[in-house]
LOGU-673037 format. One record per residue: residue number from 1; y, x, z of N, C-alpha, C in turn; residue in three letters. Coordinates in Angstrom, 3 decimals, padded with zeros to 6 digits. Atoms other than C-alpha are relative to their C-alpha. Layout:
REM LOGU-673037
+-----+----------+----------+----------+----------+----------+----------+----------+----------+----------+---------+
: num :     n.py :     n.px :     n.pz :    ca.py :    ca.px :    ca.pz :     c.py :     c.px :     c.pz : residuo :
+-----+----------+----------+----------+----------+----------+----------+----------+----------+----------+---------+
: NUM :        Y :        X :        Z :        Y :        X :        Z :        Y :        X :        Z :     Ala :
...
+-----+----------+----------+----------+----------+----------+----------+----------+----------+----------+---------+
***
This chain:
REM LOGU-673037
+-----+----------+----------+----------+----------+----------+----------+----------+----------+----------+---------+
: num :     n.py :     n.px :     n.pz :    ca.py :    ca.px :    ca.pz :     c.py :     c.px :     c.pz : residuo :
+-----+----------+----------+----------+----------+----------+----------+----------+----------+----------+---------+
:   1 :  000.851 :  001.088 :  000.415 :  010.633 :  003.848 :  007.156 : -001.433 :  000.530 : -000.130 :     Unk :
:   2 :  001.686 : -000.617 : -000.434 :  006.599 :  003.999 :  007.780 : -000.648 : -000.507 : -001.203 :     Unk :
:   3 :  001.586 :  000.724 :  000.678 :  003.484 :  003.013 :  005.307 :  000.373 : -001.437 : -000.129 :     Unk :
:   4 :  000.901 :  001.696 : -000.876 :  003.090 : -000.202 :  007.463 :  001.379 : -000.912 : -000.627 :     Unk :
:   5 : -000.958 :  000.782 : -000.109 :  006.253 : -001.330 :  006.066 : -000.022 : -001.118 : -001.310 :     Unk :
:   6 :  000.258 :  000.180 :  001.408 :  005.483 : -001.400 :  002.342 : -001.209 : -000.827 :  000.400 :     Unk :
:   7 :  001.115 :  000.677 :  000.501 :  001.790 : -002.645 :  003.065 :  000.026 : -001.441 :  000.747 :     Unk :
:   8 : -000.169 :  000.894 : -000.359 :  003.179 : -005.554 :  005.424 :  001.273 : -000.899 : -001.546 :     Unk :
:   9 : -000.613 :  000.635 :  000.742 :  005.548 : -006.456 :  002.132 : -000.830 : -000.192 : -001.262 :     Unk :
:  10 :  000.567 :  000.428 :  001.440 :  003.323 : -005.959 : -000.831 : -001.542 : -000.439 :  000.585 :     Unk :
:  11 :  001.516 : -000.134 :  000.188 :  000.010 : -006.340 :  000.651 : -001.120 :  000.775 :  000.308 :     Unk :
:  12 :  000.620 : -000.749 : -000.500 : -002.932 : -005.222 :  001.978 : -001.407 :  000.423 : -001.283 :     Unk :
:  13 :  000.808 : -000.331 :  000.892 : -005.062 : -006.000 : -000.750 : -000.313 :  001.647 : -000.927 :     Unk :
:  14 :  000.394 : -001.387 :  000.677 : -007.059 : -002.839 : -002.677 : -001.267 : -000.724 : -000.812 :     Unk :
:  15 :  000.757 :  000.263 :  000.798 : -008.707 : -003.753 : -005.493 : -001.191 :  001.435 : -000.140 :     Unk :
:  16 :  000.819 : -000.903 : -000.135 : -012.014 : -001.042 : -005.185 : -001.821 : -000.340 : -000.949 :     Unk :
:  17 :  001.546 :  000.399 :  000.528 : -015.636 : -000.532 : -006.773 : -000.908 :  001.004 :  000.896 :     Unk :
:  18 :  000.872 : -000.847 : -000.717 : -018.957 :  001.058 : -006.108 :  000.217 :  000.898 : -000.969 :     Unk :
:  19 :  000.364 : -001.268 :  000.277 : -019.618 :  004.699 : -006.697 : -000.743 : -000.066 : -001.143 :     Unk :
:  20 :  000.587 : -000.065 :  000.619 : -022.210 :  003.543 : -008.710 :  000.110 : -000.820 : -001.151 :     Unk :
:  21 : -000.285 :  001.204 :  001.366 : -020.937 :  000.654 : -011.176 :  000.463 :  000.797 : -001.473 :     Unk :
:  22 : -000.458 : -000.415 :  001.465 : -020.370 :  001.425 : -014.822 :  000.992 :  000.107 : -000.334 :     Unk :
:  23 : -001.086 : -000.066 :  000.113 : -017.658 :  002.550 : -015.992 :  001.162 : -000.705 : -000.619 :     Unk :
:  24 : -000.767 :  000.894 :  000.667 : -016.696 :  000.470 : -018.427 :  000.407 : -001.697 :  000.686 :     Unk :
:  25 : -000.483 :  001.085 : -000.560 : -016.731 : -002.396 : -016.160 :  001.225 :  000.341 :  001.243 :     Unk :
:  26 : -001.683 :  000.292 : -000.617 : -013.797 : -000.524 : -014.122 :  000.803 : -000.318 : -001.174 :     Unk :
:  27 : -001.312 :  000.391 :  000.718 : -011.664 : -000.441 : -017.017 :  000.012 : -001.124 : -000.062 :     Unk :
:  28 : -000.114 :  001.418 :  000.396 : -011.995 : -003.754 : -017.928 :  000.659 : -000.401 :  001.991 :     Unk :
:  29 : -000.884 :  000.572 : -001.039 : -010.982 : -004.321 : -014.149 :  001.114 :  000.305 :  000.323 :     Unk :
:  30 : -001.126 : -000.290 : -000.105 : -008.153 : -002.225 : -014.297 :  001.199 : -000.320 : -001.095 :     Unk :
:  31 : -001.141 :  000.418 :  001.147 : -007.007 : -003.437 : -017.596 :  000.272 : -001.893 :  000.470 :     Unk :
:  32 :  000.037 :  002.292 : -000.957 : -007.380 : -008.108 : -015.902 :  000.973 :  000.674 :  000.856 :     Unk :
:  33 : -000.794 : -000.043 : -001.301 : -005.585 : -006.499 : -012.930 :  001.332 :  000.821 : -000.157 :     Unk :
:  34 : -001.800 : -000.712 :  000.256 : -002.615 : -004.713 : -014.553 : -000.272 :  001.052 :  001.127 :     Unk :
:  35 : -000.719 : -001.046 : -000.566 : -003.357 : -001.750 : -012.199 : -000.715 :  001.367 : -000.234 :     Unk :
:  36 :  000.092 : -001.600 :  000.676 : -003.651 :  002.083 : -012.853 : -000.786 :  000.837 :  000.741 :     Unk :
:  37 :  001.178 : -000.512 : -000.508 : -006.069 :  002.883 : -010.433 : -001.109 : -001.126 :  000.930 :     Unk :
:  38 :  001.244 :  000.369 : -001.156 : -009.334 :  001.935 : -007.807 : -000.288 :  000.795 :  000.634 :     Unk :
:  39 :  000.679 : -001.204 : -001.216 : -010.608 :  003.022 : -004.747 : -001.235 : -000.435 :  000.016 :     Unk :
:  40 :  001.668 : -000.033 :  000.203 : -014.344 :  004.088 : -004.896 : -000.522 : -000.004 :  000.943 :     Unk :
:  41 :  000.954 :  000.138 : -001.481 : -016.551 :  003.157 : -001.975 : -001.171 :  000.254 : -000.069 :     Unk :
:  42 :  001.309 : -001.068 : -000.084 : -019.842 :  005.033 : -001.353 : -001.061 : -001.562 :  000.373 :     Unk :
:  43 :  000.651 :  000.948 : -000.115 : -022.909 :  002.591 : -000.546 :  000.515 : -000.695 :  001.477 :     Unk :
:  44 : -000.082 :  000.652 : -001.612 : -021.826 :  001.975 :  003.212 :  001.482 : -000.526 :  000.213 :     Unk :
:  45 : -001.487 :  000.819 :  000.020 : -018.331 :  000.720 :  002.138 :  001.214 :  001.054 :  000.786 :     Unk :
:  46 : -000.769 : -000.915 : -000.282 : -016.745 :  004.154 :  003.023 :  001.095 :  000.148 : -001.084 :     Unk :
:  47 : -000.427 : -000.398 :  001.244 : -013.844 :  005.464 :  000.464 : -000.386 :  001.342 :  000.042 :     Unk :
:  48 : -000.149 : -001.224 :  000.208 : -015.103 :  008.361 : -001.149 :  000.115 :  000.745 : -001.722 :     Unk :
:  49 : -000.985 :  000.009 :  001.449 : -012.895 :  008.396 : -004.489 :  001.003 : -000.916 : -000.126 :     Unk :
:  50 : -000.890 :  000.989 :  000.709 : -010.530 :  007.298 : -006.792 :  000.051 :  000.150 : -001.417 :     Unk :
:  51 : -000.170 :  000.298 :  001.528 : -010.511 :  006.369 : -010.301 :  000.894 : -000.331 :  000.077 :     Unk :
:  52 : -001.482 : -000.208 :  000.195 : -007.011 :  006.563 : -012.076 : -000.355 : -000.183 : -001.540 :     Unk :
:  53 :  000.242 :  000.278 :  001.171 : -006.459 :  005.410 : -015.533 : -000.060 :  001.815 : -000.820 :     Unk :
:  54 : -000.129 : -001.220 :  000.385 : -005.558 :  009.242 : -016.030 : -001.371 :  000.867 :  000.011 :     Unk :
:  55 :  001.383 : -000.650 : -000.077 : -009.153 :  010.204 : -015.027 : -000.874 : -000.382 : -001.064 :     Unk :
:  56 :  001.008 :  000.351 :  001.132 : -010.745 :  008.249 : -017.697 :  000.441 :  000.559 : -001.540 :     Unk :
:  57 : -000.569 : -000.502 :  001.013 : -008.235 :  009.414 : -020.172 : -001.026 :  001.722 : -000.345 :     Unk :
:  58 :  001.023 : -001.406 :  000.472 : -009.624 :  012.952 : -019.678 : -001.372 :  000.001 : -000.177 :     Unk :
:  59 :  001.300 :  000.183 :  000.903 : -013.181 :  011.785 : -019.963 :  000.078 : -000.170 : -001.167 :     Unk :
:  60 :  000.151 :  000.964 :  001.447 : -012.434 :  010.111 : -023.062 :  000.103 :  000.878 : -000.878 :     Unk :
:  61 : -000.369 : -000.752 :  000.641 : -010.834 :  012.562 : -024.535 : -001.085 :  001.219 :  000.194 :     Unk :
:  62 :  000.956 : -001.093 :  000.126 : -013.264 :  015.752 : -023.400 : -001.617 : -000.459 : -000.575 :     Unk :
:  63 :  001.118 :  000.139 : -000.056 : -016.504 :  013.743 : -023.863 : -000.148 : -001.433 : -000.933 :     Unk :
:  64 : -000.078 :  001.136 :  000.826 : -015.891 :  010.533 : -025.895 : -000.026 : -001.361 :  000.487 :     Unk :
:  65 : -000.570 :  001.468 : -000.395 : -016.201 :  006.888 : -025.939 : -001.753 :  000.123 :  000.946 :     Unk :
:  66 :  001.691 :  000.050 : -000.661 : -020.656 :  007.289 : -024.417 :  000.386 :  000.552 :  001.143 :     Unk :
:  67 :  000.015 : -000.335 : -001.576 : -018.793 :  008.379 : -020.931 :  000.077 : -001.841 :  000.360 :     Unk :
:  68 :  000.139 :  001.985 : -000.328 : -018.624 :  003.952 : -020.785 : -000.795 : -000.322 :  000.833 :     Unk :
:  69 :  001.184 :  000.732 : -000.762 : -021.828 :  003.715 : -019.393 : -000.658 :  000.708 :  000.791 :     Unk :
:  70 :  000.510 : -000.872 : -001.437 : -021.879 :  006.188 : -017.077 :  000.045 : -000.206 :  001.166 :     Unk :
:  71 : -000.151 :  000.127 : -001.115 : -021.720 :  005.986 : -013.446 :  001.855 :  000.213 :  000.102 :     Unk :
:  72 : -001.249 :  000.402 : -000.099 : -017.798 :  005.570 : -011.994 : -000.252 :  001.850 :  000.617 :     Unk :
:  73 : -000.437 : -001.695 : -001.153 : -018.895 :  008.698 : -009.368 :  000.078 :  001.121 : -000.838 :     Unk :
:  74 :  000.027 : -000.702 :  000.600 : -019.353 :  010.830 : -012.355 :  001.809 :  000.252 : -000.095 :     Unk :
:  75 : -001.425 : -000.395 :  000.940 : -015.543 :  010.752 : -013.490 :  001.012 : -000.494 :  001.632 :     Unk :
:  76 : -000.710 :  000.324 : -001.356 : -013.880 :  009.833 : -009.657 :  000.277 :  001.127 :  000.295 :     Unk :
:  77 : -000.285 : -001.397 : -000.693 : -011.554 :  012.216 : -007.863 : -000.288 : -000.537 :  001.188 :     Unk :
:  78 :  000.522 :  000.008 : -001.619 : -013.604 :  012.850 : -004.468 :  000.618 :  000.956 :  000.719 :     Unk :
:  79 : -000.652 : -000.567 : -001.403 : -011.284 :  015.141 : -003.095 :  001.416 : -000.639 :  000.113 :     Unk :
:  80 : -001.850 :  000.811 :  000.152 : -008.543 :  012.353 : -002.339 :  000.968 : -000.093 :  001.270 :     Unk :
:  81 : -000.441 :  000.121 : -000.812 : -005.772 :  012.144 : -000.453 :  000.241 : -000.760 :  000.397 :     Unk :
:  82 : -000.154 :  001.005 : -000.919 : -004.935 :  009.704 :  001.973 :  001.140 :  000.218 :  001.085 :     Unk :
:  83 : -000.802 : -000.040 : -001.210 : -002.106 :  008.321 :  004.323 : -000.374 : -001.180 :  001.020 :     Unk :
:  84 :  000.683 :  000.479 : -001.512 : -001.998 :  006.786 :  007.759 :  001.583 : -001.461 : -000.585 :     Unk :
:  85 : -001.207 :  001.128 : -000.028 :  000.474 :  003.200 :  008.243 :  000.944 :  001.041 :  000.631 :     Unk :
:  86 : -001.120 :  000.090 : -000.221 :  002.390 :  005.084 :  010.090 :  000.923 :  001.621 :  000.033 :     Unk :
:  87 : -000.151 : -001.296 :  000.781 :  002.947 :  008.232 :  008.135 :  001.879 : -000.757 : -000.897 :     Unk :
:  88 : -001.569 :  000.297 :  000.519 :  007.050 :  008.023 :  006.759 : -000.290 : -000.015 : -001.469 :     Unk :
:  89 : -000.058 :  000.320 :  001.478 :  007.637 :  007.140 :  003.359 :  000.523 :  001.264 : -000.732 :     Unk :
:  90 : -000.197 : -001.562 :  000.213 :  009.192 :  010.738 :  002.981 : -001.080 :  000.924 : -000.096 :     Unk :
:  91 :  001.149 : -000.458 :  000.078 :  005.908 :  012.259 :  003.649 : -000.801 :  000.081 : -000.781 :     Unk :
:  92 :  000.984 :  000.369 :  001.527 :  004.058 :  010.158 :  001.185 :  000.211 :  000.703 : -000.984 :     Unk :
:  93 : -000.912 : -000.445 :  001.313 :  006.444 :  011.046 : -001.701 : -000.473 :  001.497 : -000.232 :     Unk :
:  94 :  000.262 : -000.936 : -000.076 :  006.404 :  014.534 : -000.534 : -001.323 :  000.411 : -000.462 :     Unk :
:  95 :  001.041 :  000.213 :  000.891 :  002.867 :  014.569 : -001.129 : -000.592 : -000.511 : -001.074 :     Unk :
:  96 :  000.047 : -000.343 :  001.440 :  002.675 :  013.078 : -004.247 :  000.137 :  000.169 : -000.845 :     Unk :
:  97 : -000.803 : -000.782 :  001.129 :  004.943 :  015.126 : -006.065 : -000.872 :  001.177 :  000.420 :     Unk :
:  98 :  000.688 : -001.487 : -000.093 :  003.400 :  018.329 : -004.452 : -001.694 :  000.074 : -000.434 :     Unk :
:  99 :  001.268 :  000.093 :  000.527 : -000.134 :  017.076 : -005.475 : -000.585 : -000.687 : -001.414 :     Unk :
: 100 : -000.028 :  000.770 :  001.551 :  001.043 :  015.408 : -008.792 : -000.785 : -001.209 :  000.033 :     Unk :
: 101 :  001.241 :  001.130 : -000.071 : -001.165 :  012.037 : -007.561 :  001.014 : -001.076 : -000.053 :     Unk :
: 102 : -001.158 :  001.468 : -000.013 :  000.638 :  008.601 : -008.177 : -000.889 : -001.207 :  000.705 :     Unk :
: 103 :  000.615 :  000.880 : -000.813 : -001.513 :  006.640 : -005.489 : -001.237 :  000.871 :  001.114 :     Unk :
: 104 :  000.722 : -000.039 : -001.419 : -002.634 :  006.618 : -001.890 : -000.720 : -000.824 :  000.515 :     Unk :
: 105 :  000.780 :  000.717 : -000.758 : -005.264 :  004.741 : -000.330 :  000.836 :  000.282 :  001.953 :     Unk :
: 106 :  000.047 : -000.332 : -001.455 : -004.112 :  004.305 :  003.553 : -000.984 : -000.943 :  000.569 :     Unk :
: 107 :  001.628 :  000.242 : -000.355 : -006.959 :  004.445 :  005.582 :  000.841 :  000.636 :  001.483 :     Unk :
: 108 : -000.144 : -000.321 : -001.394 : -006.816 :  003.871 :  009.632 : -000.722 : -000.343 :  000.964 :     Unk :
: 109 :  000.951 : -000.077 : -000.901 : -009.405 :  004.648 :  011.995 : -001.119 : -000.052 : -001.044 :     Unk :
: 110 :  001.404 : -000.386 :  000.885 : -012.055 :  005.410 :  008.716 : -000.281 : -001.807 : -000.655 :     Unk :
: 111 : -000.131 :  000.835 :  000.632 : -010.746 :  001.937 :  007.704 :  000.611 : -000.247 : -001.287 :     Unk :
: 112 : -000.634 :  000.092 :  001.270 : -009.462 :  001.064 :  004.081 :  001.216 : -001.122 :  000.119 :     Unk :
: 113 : -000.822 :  000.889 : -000.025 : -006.340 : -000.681 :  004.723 :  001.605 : -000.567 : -000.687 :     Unk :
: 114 : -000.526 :  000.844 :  000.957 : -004.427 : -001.118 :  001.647 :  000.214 :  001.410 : -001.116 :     Unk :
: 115 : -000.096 : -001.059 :  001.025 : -003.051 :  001.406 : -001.221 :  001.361 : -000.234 : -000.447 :     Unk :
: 116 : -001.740 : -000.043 :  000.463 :  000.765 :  002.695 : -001.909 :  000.150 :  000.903 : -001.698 :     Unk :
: 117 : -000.461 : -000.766 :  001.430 :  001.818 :  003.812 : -005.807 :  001.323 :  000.621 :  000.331 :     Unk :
: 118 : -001.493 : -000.541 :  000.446 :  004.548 :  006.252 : -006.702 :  001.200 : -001.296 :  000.141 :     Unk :
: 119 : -000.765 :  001.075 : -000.092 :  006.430 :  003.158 : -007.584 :  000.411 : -000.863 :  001.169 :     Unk :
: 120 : -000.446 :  000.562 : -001.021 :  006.461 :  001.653 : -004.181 :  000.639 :  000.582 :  001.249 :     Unk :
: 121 : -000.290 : -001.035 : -000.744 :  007.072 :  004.654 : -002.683 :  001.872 :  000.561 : -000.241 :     Unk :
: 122 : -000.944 : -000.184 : -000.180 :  010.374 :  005.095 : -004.406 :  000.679 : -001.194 :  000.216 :     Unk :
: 123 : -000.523 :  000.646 : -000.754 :  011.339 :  001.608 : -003.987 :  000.874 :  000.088 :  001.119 :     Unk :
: 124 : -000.034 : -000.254 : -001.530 :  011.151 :  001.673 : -000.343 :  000.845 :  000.993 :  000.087 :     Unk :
: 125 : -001.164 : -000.832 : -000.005 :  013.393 :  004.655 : -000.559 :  000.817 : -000.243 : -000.320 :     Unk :
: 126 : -001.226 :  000.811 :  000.146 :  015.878 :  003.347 : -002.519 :  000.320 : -001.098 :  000.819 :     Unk :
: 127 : -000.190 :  001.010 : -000.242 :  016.043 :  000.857 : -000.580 :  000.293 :  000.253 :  001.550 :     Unk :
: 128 : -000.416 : -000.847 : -000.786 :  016.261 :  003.135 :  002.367 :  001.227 :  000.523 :  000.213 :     Unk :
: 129 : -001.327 : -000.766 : -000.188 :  019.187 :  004.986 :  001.487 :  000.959 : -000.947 : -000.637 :     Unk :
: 130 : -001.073 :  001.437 :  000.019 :  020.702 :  001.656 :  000.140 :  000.341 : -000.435 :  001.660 :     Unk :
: 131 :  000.056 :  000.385 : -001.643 :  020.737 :  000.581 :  004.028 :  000.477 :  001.119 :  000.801 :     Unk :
: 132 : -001.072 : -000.829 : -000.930 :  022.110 :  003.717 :  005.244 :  001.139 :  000.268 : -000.480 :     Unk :
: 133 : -002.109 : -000.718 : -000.012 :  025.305 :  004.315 :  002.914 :  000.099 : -001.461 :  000.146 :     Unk :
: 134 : -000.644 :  001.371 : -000.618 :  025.892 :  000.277 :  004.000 :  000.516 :  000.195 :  001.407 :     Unk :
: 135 : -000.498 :  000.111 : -001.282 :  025.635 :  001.001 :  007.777 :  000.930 :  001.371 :  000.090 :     Unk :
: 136 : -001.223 : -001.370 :  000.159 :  028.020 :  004.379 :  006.986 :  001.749 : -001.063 : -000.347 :     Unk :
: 137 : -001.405 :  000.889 :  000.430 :  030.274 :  002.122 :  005.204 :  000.723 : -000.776 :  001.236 :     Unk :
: 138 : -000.176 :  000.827 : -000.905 :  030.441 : -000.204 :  007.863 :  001.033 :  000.839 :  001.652 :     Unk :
: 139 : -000.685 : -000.948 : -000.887 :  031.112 :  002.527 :  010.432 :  001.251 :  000.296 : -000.153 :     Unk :
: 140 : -001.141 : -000.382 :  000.168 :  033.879 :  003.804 :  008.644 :  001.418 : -000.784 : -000.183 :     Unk :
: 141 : -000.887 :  001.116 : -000.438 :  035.551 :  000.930 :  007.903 :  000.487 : -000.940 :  001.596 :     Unk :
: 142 : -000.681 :  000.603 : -001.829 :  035.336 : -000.479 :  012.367 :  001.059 :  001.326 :  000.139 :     Unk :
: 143 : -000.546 : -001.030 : -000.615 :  036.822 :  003.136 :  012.636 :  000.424 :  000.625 :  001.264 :     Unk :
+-----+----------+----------+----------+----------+----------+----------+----------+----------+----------+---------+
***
């Protein structure tokens, strides 16, 4: 199972900001939108970050509540990773357990074309290996 499979079922949508918006107006967008991160776009509508509720946590905590009205690019991880649609859902995972990250922006051809969480990632797996011990079953039982 590919990327393209998950972002043709949940969506292409990516909720994102500028580099330069305040910070406190992501949270407030990530707290309306129920979600745990954003992808940061540079002035020319490139991605080059991601804010994660976990990133603000460690501001908050090293530097206080006056990181609010800072810039977003200040506290964004800019060295992010990224998958392709048609990168396997094994792959993903793989990467973000080995990079400890719980969200991917996939981006194709230097386009932004949607964003996969941990959570959809194991889905889609379960839901994977639900569909292969069925067609096993099936096998064994035509015999």
């Amino acid at each position: 199972m590919h990327v393209e499979t998950i972002i043709n079922t949940k969506g292409s949508g990516v909720y994102t900001v500028k580099a330069g918006e305040q910070l406190d107006d992501t949270v407030r967008l990530l707290m309306e939108k129920g979600i745990g991160a954003v992808v940061v776009l540079d002035d020319s509508g490139c991605v080059c970050g991601i804010l994660s509720e976990r990133d603000i946590i460690h501001a908050l905590a090293g530097e206080g509540a006056g990181i609010l009205t800072r810039p977003v690019r200040d506290f964004m991880t800019s060295a992010i990773f990224t998958c392709r649609l048609h990168d396997t859902i094994n792959h993903c995972m793989g990467l973000m357990t080995d990079r400890r990250i719980r969200h991917l922006p996939v981006v194709e051809e230097g386009r932004l074309r949607g964003i996969i969480s941990i959570g959809d990632v194991v889905k889609w797996r379960i839901v994977e290996t639900e569909t292969e011990a069925n067609a096993l079953r099936e096998y064994i039982a035509s015999g």
